[in-house]
C-alpha positions as MATLAB code, in Angstrom:
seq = 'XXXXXXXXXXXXXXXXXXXXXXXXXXXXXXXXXXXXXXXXXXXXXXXXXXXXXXXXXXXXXXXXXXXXXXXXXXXXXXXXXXXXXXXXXX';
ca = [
     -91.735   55.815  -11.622;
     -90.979   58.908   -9.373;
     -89.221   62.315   -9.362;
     -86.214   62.582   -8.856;
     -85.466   66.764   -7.807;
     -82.325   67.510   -9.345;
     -79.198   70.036   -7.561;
     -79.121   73.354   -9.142;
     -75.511   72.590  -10.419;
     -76.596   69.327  -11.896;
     -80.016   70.936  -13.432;
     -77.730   73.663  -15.099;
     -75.631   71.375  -16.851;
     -78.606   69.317  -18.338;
     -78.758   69.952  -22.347;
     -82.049   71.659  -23.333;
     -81.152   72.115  -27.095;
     -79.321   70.526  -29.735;
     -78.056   72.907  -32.211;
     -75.809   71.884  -35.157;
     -74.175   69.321  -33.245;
     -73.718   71.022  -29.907;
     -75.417   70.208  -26.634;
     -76.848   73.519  -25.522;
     -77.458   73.506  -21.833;
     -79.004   75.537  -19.383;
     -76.272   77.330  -17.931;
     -75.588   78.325  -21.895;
     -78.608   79.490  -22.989;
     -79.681   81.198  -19.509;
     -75.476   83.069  -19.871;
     -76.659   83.816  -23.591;
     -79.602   85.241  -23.110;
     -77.876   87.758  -19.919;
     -74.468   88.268  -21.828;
     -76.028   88.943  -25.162;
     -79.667   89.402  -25.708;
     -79.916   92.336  -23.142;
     -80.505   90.496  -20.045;
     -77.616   92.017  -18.339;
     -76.490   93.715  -21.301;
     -76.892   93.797  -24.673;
     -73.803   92.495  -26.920;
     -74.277   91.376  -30.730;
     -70.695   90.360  -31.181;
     -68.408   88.330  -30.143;
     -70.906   85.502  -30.320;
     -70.035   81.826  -30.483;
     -70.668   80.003  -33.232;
     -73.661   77.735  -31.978;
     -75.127   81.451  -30.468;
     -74.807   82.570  -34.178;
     -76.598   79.153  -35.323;
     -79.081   79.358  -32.434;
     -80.340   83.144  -33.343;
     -79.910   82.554  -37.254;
     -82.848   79.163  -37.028;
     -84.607   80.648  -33.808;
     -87.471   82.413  -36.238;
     -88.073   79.349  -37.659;
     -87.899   76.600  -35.184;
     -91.024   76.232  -32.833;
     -91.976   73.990  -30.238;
     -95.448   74.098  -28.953;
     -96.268   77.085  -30.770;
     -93.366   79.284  -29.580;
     -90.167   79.928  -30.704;
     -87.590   77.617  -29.667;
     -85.807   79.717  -27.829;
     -88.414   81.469  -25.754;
     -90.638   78.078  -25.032;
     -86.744   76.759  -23.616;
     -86.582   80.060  -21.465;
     -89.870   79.644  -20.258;
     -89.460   76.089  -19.187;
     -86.052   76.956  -17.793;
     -88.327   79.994  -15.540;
     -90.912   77.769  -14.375;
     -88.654   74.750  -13.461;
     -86.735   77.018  -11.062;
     -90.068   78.878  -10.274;
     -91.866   75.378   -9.263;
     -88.679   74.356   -7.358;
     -88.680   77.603   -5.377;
     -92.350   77.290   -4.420;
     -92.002   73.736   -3.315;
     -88.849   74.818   -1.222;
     -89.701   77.957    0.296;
     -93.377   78.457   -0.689;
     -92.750   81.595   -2.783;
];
């Protein structure tokens, strides 16, 4: 079985968490995290309803010993980080 490198556009549509029945993919949590967590800018409303869910369970839901949503933001960094080094040896 091999890798298979995946196009940006195609990587930031894959779903990297499920919360209360929505698919939660990269391109969302990555615009999330920019729009409203302070990123770009810090907004607390206006928020969708899975952003609501996502923030109201984050405290309690870990994976590998981190909170959900940072251990998903850190795997979302070093994926593109990896790729970046591979391509232009950054």
């Amino acid at each position: 079985m091999g890798v298979r490198l995946a196009s940006l556009t195609e990587y930031s549509q894959s779903t990297v968490l499920h919360i209360q029945g929505r698919n939660v993919t990269v391109r969302d949590l990555v615009a999330m995290v920019r729009n409203k967590l302070g990123g770009g800018h810090y907004d607390p409303v206006e928020r969708k309803k899975w952003q609501k869910d996502l923030l109201r369970i984050s405290d309690a839901l870990f994976i590998a010993h981190q909170k959900a949503l940072n251990h998903v933001m850190k795997q979302i960094l070093t994926g593109i980080l990896e790729a970046l080094d591979g391509k232009i040896g950054v």
